[in-house]
C-alpha positions in Angstrom: 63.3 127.8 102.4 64.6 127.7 99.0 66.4 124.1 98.2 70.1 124.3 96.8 71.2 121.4 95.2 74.6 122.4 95.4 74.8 123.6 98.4 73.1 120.0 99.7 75.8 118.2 97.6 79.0 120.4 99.4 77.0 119.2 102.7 76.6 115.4 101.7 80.5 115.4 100.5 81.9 117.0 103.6 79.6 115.3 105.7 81.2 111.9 105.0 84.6 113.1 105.5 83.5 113.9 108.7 81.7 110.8 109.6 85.1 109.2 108.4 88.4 111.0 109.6 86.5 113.7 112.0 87.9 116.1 110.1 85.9 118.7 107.3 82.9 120.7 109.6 84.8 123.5 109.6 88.3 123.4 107.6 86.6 122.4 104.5 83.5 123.9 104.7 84.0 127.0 105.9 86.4 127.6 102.7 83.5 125.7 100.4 81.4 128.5 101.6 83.7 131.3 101.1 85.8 130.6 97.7 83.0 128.8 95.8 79.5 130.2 97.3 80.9 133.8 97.8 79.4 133.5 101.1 80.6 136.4 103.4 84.0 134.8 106.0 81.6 136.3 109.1 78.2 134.3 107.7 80.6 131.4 106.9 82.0 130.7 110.2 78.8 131.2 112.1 76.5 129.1 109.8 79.4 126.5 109.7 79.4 125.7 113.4 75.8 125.1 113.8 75.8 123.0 110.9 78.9 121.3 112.5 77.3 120.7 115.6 74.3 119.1 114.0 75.6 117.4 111.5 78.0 115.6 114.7 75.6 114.8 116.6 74.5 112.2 113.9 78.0 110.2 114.0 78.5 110.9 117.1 75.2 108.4 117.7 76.9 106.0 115.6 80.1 105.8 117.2 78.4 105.5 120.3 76.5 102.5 119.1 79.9 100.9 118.5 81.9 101.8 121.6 84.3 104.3 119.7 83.7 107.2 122.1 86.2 107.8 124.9 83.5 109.8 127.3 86.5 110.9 129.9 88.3 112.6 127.4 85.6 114.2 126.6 84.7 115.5 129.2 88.2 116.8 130.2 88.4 118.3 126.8 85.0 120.2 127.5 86.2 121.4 130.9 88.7 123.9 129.0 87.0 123.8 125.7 83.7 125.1 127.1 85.0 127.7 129.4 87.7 129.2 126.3 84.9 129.4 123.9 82.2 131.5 126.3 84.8 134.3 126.8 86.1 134.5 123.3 82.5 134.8 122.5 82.2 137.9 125.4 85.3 139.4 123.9 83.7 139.4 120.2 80.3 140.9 122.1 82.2 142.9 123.7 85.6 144.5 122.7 85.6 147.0 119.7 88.9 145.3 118.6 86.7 141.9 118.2 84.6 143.4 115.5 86.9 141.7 112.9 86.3 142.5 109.3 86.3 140.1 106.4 90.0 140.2 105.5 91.0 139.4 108.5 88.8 136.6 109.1 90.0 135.3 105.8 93.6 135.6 107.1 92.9 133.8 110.1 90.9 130.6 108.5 94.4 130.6 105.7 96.6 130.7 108.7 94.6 127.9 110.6 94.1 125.9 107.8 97.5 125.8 107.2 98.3 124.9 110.6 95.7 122.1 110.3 97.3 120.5 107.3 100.7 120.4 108.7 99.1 118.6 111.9 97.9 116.5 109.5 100.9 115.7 107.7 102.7 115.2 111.6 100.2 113.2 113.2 102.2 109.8 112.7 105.6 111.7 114.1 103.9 112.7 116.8 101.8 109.3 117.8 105.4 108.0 118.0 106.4 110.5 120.2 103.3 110.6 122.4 103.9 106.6 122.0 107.7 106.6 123.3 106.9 109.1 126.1 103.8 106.8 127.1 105.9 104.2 127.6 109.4 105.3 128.6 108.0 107.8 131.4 104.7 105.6 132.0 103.6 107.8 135.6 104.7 111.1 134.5 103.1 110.8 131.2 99.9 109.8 133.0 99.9 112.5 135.6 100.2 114.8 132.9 97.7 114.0 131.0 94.5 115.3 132.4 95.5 118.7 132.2 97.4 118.1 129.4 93.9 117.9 128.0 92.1 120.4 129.5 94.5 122.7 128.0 94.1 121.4 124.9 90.2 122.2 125.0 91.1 125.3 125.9 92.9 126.1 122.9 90.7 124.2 120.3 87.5 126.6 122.2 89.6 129.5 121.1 89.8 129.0 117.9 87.3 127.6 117.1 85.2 130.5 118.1 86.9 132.4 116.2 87.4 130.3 112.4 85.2 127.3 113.1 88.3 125.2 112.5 90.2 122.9 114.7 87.7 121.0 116.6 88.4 117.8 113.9 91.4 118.2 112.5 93.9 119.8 115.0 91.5 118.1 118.1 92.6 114.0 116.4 96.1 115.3 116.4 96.8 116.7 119.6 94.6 113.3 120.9 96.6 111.0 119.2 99.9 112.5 120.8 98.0 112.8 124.5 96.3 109.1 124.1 98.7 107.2 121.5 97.7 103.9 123.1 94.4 104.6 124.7 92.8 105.9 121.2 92.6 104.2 118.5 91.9 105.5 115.0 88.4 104.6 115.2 87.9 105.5 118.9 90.0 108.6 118.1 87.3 109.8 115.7 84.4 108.8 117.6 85.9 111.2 120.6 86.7 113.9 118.9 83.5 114.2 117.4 81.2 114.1 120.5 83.8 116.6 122.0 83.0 119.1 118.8 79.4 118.9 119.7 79.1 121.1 122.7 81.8 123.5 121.3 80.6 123.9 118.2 76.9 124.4 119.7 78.5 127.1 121.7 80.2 128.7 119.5 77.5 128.8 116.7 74.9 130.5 119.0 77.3 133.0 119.9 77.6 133.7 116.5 73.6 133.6 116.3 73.4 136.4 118.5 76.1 138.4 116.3 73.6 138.2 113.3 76.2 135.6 111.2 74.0 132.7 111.0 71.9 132.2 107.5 69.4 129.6 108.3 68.2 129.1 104.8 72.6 128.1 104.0 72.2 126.0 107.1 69.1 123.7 106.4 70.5 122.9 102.9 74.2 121.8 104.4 71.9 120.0 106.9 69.8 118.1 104.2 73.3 116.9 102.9 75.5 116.3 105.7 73.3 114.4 108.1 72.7 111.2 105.3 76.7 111.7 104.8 77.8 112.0 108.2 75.8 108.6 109.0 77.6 106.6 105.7 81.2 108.3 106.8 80.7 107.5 110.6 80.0 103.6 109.7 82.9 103.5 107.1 84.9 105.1 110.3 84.5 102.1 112.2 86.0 99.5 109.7 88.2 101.2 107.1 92.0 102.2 107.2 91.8 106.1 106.6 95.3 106.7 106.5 95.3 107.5 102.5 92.2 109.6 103.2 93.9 112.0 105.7 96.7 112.7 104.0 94.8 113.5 100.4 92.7 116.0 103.2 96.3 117.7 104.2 97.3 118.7 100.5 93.8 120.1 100.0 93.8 122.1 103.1 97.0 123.0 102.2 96.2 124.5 98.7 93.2 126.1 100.1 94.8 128.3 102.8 97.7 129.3 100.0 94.7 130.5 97.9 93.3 132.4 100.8 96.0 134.3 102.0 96.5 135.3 98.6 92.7 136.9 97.9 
């Protein structure tokens, strides 16, 4: 394995951001890899999702450790999330219209990041509103909520198959507004990341077996991101991230414009 020094330091950096907010395994790096390592989109997204799925395994540990990990959310997410990513997986194997070349998947990671950033921007609009239904219509809110989730997973598996994004950013979003009193920003976090663990394992091997993982890229994220994942997920646990998010959104923002535009 040749060592990349740069390529350990773009793990380390987005490793922390994930330990700290959740989000950055696949929104950020996944562009790091493209726009400033010329890495092809395919080789990007399939390296990126192992290394996400490693790399959370680390703070998912420490939230654990510290209580911050909602385990029946998880597991609701994971019973769509699971499911969603296996056939979108089949349908790359598959379907001649899944063998996607590298402007579209470039398209698709712009689009998504976009979305991300503006769920980003939204998420205290919508803990209000996930807040207000919680409590004005307490039992149907509830009742709703289990599949509610499952759905969720199911949508988050899709597309993170397909652009390794979503499983942080858009996954605490959509949380927040399902769970606006059960999570809080720490426990919020915490479940989001063990929930990216399965999926992104998934998801990356399916990639493995469509030849778009480098191993050498992987080890040197790894050799960051695992040391940064550990520092961001202990920050996680006592810090208010709110100025942090939102300084995530406009970068997200102005890295989609610049990928739709390539």
């Amino acid at each position: 394995m040749q060592m990349d020094g740069l390529t350990a330091l773009a793990g380390l950096i987005v490793g922390v951001l994930v330990g700290v907010t959740g989000v950055g395994g696949g929104s950020l790096m996944t562009p790091i890899l493209v726009l400033m390592f010329g890495w092809a989109p395919q080789t990007a997204v399939g390296t990126d999702l192992l290394y996400a799925a490693i790399t959370k395994v680390f703070g998912t540990a420490v939230h654990h450790n510290h209580g911050t990990v909602d385990w029946q959310v998880v597991r609701r997410l994971a019973l769509g999330s699971l499911p969603a990513a296996a056939l979108t997986l089949a349908w790359m194997h598959y379907s001649e219209a899944a063998r996607v070349k590298d402007g579209f998947i470039i398209s698709a990671v712009g689009v998504m990041l976009l979305i991300t950033a503006l769920g980003i921007f939204l998420k205290d609009w919508l803990h209000g509103l996930g807040k207000h239904l919680r409590v004005t219509n307490t039992e149907k809110f509830k009742h709703l909520q289990p599949p509610l989730t499952v759905v969720t997973g199911m949508v988050l598996g899709v597309l993170v198959t397909l652009t390794s994004i979503g499983a942080g950013a858009l996954g605490t979003v959509l949380l927040l507004y399902l769970y606006p009193l059960r999570l809080n920003a720490s426990k919020l976090v915490g479940t989001d990341l063990a929930h990216a663990i399965p999926l992104t394992l998934i998801a990356g091997l399916g990639h493995l077996t469509l030849g778009n993982v480098n191993f050498t890229l992987l080890l040197n994220l790894l050799i960051g991101s695992v040391p940064g994942v550990l520092v961001g997920a202990v920050i996680s646990t006592r810090a208010p991230l709110a100025l942090i998010r939102y300084a995530i959104g406009a970068v997200l923002a102005a890295v989609a414009l610049k990928m739709l535009t390539l």
